[in-house]
N, C-alpha and C positions, 0 to 999 in steps of 0.2 A: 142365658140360653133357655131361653122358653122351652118347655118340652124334651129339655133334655133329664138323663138320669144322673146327671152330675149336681155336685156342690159345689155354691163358692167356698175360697178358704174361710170368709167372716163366717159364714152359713156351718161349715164343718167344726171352727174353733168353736161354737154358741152351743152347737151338740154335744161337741165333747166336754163344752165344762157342763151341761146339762147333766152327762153321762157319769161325771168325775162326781156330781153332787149327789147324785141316786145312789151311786155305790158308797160314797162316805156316809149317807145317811142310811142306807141299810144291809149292806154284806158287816155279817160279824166273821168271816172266815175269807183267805185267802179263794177257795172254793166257791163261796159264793157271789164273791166278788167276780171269780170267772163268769160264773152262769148268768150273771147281769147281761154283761159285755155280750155275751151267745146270745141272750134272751133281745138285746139292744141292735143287733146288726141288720140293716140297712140297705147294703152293697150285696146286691145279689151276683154269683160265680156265673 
């Protein structure tokens, strides 16, 4: 969907393990592992 504000699933699984490697490679705390994921978000309300 051109133009649309969507993902595909391949497009969203590719993020998130993008999103899973940023965090193992640098939150040393449960806490900062959050603020990643905040800092990371995408989907606007």
């Amino acid at each position: 969907m051109k133009g649309s504000d969507h993902m595909s699933d391949a497009r969203l699984d590719r993020w998130l393990e993008q999103l899973a490697k940023l965090i193992e490679a640098t939150a040393k705390t449960p806490a900062e592992a959050a603020q990643i994921v905040r800092d990371a978000k995408v989907f606007r309300d």
